[in-house]
N, C-alpha and C positions, 0 to 999 in steps of 0.2 A: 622269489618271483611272485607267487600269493602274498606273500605280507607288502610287497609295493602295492599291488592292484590290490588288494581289502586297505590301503592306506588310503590309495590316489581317491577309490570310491567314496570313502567317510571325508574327505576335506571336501570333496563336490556338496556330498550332502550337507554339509555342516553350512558352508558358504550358501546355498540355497536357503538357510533359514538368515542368516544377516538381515537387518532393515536397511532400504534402499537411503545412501544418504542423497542428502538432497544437496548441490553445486551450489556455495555462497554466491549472491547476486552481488556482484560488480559493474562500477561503471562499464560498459560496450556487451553486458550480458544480454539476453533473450530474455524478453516478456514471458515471465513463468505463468502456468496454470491459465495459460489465455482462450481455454474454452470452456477451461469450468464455469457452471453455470450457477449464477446466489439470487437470491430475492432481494429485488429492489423492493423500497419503502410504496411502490405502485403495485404492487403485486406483480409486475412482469418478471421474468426470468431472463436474465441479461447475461452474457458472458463480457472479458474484458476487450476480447475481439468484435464483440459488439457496441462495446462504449468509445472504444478507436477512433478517432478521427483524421482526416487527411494529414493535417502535422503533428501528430500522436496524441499521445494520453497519459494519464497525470493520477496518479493513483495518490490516494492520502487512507490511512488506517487511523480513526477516529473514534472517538467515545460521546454521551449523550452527557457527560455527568463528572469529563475530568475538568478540574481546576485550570490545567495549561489551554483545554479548547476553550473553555468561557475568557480566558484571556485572548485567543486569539481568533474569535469569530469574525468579526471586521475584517483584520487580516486576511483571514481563508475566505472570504466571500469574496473580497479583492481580485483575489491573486485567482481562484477559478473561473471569476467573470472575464480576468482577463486573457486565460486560457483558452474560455468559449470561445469568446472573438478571434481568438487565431485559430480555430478548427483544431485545436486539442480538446479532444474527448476528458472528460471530469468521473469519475469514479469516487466517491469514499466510502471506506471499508470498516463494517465494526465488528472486531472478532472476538470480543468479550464475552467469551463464553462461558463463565466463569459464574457470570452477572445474569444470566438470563431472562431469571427469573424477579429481576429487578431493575433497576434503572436501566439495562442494558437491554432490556426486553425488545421485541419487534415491535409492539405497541408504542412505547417511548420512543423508538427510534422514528416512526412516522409522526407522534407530535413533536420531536426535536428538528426534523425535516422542515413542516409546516413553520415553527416557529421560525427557524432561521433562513425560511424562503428560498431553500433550494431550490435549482431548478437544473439539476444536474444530477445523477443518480449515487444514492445512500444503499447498500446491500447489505445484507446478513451474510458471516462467514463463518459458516456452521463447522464446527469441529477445528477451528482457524487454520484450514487448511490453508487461504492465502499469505495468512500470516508468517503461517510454517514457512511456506514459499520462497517469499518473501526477506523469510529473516529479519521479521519487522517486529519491532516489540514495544515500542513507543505510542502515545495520539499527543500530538499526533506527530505523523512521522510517514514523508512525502515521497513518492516515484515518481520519476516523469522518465518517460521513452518518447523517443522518436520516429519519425514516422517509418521507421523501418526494426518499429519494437523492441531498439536498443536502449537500454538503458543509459542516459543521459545526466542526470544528479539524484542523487539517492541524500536524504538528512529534515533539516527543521524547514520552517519557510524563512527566517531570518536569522540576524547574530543574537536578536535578544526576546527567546518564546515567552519570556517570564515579565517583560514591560514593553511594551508597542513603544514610548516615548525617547526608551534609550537605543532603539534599531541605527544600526549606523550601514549596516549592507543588508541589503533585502535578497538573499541568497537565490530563493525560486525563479522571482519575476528575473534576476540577470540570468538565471541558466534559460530558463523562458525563453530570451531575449538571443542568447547565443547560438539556441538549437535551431530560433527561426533563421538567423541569420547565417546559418551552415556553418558558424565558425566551433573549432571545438569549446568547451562549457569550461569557463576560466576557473570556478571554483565545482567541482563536477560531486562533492562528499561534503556534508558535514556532522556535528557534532547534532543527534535532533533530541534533547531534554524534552519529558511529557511524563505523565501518566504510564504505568505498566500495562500493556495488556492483557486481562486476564482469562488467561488459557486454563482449561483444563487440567488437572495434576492426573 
C-alpha cells in the first residue's frame, strides 16, 4: 500500500516538471498568444488582439535581410494593402532572434519598415515566443484568421515565392477572398519555402 502511494506521489511530481507542449496550429485552430504584448517598429506595445480587425488578421513572420522577402516585397505590400481595405488587421513578425545583434536588430527593423512603407504594424518577438506559437519557421511564412480568430490558411503567399513571373495561383489573396465571402478557403494549407528563422539554440 506505501509503495503504490510513494509511486502515485513521484509520477505527479515527475509529470509537474514536463514542459507544457504547445497544440500544433490547424486550419479552424485559435489565435494563439493573442495578448501577448511585442514592440512595434513605433515604439507602441501592441497585442495581436490589438491588431484585429472587424474581418480578422493576417499575421506574416518576416525577416529584414532574407533573399525570399526581397523577392517578395511587391507581393507582400499587395496582398496586406489588400487586406487593409477589407478590415483585416496586418501584423508582421520577426523573431530572429538568433540575428539580433545584426541585420535583425530593432534598429534595421524600423529602417526596413520605413523603406518598404509600411503602414501596418512590424513587432519584435523576443525569445520567438510567437513563433514558438505559431509553429512558424519560415519568412516568410503567412496566418490569416478570421474574424472569429480562427485560423483560415496557414502557408506562402503564392505557388511560386522564389519568381513573382511564374505565380500561376495567388494562394493568400483567394483565401482572403473566400474568408470574406463566408465560404470555406478552397485551398486552406500550403507548402511556404523562405528563409529559416533563426531562433535561439
Amino acid at each position: 500500500m506505501k509503495a503504490t502511494f510513494y509511486l502515485s506521489c513521484c509520477t505527479v511530481l515527475l509529470s509537474s516538471f514536463q514542459p507544457e507542449l504547445e497544440i500544433p496550429l490547424e486550419p479552424g485552430g485559435l489565435l494563439p498568444k493573442s495578448e501577448l504584448n511585442c514592440t512595434d517598429v513605433s515604439g507602441k506595445e501592441i497585442s495581436l488582439n490589438t491588431a484585429k480587425q472587424e474581418n480578422g488578421l493576417l499575421v506574416i513572420f518576416c525577416s529584414n535581410s532574407c533573399p525570399y522577402m526581397q523577392r517578395n516585397h511587391d507581393r507582400l505590400r499587395e496582398v496586406c494593402t489588400y487586406a487593409r481595405k477589407n478590415k483585416i488587421g496586418v501584423v508582421m513578425v520577426n523573431s530572429n532572434e538568433a540575428a539580433r545583434n545584426d541585420l535583425e536588430s530593432f534598429a534595421a527593423m524600423k529602417e526596413y519598415a520605413i523603406r518598404q512603407q509600411f503602414s501596418w504594424y512590424y513587432v519584435v518577438d523576443k525569445k520567438a515566443v510567437l513563433a514558438d506559437a505559431f509553429d512558424a519557421n519560415h519568412t516568410p511564412e503567412c496566418f490569416l484568421f478570421n474574424k472569429n480568430s480562427r485560423l483560415a490558411y496557414n502557408g506562402g503567399i503564392d505557388d511560386s515565392p522564389g519568381n513573382a513571373d511564374a505565380v500561376k495561383t495567388r494562394l493568400l489573396h483567394n483565401a482572403i477572398n473566400d474568408m470574406l465571402a463566408g465560404k470555406p478557403v478552397a485551398v486552406n494549407t500550403s507548402h511556404s519555402l523562405g528563409c529559416n528563422i533563426k531562433r535561439n539554440l
